[in-house]
C-alpha positions in Angstrom: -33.4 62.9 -123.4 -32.5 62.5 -119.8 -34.9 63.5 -117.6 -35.1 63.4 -113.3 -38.9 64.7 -112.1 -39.7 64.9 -108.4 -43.4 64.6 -106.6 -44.8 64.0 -103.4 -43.7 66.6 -101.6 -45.7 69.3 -99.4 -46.8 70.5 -96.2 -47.2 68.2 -93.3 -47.0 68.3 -89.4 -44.5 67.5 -87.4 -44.1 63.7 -86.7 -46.2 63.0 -89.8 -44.8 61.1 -93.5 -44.1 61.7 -97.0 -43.0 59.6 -99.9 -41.0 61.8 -102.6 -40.8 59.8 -106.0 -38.2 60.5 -108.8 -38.9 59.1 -112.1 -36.5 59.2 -114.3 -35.8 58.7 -118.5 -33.1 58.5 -121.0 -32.3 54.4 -119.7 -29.8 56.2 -116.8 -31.3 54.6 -114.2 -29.7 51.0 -113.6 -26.3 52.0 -114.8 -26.4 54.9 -111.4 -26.3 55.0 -107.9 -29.4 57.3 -107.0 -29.3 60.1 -103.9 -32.0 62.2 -102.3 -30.3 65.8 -101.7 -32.0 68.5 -99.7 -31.6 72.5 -99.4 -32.8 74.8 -97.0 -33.0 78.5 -97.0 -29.3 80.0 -96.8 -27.7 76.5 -96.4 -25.6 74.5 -98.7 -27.0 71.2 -100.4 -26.7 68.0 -98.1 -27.0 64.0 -98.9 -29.7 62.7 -97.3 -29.3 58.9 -98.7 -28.1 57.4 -101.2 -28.7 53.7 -103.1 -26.3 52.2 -105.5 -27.5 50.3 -108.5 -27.7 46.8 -106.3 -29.3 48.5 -103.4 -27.0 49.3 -100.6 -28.0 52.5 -98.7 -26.7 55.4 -97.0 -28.3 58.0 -95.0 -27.1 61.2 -92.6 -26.8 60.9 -89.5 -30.4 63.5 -88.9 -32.1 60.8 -91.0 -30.9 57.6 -90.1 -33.8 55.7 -88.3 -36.5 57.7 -89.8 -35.9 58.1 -93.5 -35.9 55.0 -96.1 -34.7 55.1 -99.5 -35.7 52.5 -101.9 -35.4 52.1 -105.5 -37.8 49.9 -108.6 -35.7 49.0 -111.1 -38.6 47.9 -113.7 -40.0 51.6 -113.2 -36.8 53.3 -113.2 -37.8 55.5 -109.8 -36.5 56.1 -106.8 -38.1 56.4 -103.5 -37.6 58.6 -99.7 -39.7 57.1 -97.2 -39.5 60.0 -94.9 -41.2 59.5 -91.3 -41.0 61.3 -87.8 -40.5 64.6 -89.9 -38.9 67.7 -88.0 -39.3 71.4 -88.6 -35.3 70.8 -89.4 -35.9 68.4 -93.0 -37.9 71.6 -94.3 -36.2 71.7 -98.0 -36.2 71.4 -101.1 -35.8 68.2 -101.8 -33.4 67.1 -105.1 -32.8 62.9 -106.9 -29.7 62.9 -108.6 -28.3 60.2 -110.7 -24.9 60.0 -109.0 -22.5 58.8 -111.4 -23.7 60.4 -114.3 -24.5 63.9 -112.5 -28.1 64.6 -113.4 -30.1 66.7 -111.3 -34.0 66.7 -110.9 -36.0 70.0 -110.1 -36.4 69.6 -106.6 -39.8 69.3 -105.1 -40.7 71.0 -101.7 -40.9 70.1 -98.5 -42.4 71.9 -95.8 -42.6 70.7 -92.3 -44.8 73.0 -89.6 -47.6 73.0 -87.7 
């Protein structure tokens, strides 16, 4: 069974750091590119970065600089270094595996002082 499950999200201040992790199951993982998604309240859902199977990356433009997506291939989990956080990245935070069009949950992330 195929399965995407977010953590590490939460309430922080602005300027501070999270690390969301998305585990995944059901040997998807290495055959997919991997991609953070975030939506907020009344907006539509947005890439924030993206990582194909060999690693190349791709963020947004609000996140370049400040975000870092990484993935571990022997743990089957993707990673979103997110630093320098802004009232603006307050989401809800989805992984999707891209090329077979899984979704996870979506884990929260609140950014406010």
């Amino acid at each position: 069974q195929v399965q995407l499950v977010e953590s590490g999200g939460g309430l922080v201040q602005p300027g501070g750091s999270l690390r969301l992790s998305c585990a995944t199951s059901g040997s998807i993982f290495i055959k997919n590119a991997m991609g953070w998604y975030r939506q907020a309240p009344g907006k539509q859902r947005e890439l924030v970065a993206v990582i194909t199977s060999g690693g190349a990356t791709n963020y947004a433009d609000s996140v370049k600089g400040r975000f870092t997506i990484s993935r571990d291939n022997a743990k089957d989990t993707v990673y979103l270094q997110m630093n320098s956080l802004k009232p603006e990245d307050t989401a809800v935070y989805y992984c999707k595996a891209v090329n077979d069009g899984y979704w996870g949950q979506g884990t929260q992330v609140t950014v406010s002082s």
